[in-house]
C-alpha positions, 0 to 999 in steps of 0.5 A: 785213635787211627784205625789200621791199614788194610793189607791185602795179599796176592801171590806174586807182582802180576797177581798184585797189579792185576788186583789193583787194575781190577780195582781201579776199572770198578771204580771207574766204571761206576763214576758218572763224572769226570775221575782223576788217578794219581800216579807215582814213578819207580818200577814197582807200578810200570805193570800196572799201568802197562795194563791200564793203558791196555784194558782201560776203554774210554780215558777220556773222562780221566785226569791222571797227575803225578804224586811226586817227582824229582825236579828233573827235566821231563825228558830225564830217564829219572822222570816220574813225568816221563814215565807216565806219559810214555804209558799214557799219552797213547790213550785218550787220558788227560794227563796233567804234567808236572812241568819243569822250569829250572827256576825254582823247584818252590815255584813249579811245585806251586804252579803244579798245585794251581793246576790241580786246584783249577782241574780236579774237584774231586780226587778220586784215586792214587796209587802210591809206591813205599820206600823200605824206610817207609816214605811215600810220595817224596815224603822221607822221614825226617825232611821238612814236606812231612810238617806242611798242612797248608799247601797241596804240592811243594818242594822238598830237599831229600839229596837221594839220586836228586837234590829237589823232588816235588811232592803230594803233602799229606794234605793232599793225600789227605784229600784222596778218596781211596789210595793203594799201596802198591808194595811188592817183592822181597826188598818190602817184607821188612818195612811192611812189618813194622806198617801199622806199628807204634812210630813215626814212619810217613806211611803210618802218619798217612793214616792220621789224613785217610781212612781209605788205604789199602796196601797190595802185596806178595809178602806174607808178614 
């Protein structure tokens, strides 16, 4: 039996971002090794790293990659790679791009998990967004990523804005120390209800591979 996600509640989206910088900075702050973040897209973390970038001191320790992605050039105002590094590359941060190559989105997922295997030891932390169907990273309910537990990193067809998006495998998530959940406003109050709940939604299948996920929200439910 799993146990439950923890849900931790703030008053509004600021208070929420603000929490989870908070929460990041102390784990940061009491490493004494190099510390990796992963990173989503979406609207919904642009605060959030907005503020990171600002507070945070000395990056230079820190190796930030990206959760998922859509198999778009980087410069494509959809990139999730194209957002984090417009809030990252003004700091010290090693930011570990997703790199787009139009051959196959196959090969640059596994070219992108060979860059992760060959820099990070440990994953420490990751900030995840959900979908109101419950997805996280490119995880959609009822696509084929959801079966993979060998790779780290692959493809996976979701046909939503793009055919291809590249994506964390739960047992990648797997991996991570602590992940947040970032989900705030009105559009999150249904599916938070059914978190927790008895079904298959991937932001409940993650709970099979971490024991360490904390959703912040504004929503009470």
């Amino acid at each position: 039996m799993t146990d439950d996600i923890n849900i931790h509640h703030e008053d509004n989206h600021e208070s929420a971002s603000n929490y989870l910088v908070g929460e990041i900075r102390n784990l940061l702050v009491n490493s004494n090794r190099d510390f990796s973040i992963g990173l989503s897209g979406g609207n919904t973390p642009k605060l959030t790293y907005s503020m990171m970038a600002e507070k945070f001191d000395d990056l230079s320790k820190t190796f930030l990659w990206t959760i998922d992605d859509r198999w778009i050039e980087e410069d494509n105002e959809l990139s999730n790679q194209r957002m984090i590094n417009e809030y990252f590359e003004r700091t010290e941060a090693n930011i570990l791009k997703f790199e787009f190559t139009s051959s196959s989105p196959e090969s640059d997922a596994k070219k992108y998990e060979d860059k992760l295997k060959n820099t990070i030891q440990i994953f420490d932390v990751a900030i995840l967004g959900m979908g109101e169907d419950g997805h996280v990273a490119s995880l959609f309910p009822g696509t084929k990523a959801l079966e993979n537990n060998d790779s780290l990193y692959v493809a996976n067809e979701v046909n939503i804005k793009t055919k291809w998006r590249v994506t964390s495998t739960f047992h990648l998530l797997g991996k991570i120390e602590k992940i947040y959940v970032l989900a705030t406003g009105e559009s999150k109050k249904n599916i938070l209800k059914s978190v927790n709940g008895d079904n298959d939604l991937p932001i409940n299948v993650l709970k099979n591979y971490s024991k360490n996920i904390e959703i912040i929200t504004d929503q009470i439910i």
